[in-house]
C-alpha positions in Angstrom: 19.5 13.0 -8.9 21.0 14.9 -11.4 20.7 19.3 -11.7 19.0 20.6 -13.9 21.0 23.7 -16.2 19.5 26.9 -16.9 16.9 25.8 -19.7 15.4 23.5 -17.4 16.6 20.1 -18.6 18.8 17.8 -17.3 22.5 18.4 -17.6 24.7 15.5 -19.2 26.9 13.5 -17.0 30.2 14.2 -17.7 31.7 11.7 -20.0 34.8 10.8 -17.4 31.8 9.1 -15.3 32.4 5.0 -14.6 29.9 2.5 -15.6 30.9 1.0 -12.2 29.5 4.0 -10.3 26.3 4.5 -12.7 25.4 1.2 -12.5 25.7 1.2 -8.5 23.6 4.5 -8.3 20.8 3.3 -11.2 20.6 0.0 -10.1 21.3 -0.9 -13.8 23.5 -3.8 -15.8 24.8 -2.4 -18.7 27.2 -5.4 -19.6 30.7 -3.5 -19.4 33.5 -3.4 -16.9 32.8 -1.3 -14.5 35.8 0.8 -15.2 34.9 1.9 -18.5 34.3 5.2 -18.8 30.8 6.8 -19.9 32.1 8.3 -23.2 33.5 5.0 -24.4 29.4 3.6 -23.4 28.3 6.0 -25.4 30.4 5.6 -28.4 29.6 1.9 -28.2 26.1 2.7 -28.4 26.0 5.6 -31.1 26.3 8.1 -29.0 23.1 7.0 -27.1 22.7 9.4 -24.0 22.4 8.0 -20.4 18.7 8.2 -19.7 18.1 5.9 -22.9 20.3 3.2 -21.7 18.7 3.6 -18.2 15.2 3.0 -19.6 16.3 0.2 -21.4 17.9 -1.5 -18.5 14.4 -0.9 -16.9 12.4 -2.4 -19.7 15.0 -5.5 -19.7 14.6 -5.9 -16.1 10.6 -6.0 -15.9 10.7 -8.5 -18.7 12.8 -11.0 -16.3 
């Protein structure tokens, strides 16, 4: 699980992150090679942060 920072939320994973290892660890699919990097995820999906594209993973994967 992620750390929280000193505000109380969760920190961002750092953009240098695989999709490979995210996808392992979230048990998600996002669609990508798994050696893209998270920054270039985000940028293909305006900037969307990591717990959105989690959730929607989830929502995709109760519908099937």
């Amino acid at each position: 699980m992620r750390s929280r920072n000193e505000n109380g939320r969760y920190r961002q994973k750092r953009g240098e992150a695989q999709a490979g290892n995210l996808e392992k660890k979230y048990g998600s699919d996002f669609g990508v090679r798994s050696d893209m990097k998270l920054e270039t995820l985000r940028r293909q999906t305006d900037g969307e942060s990591l717990t959105p594209m989690l959730k929607e993973q989830h929502v995709k994967n109760l519908k099937e």
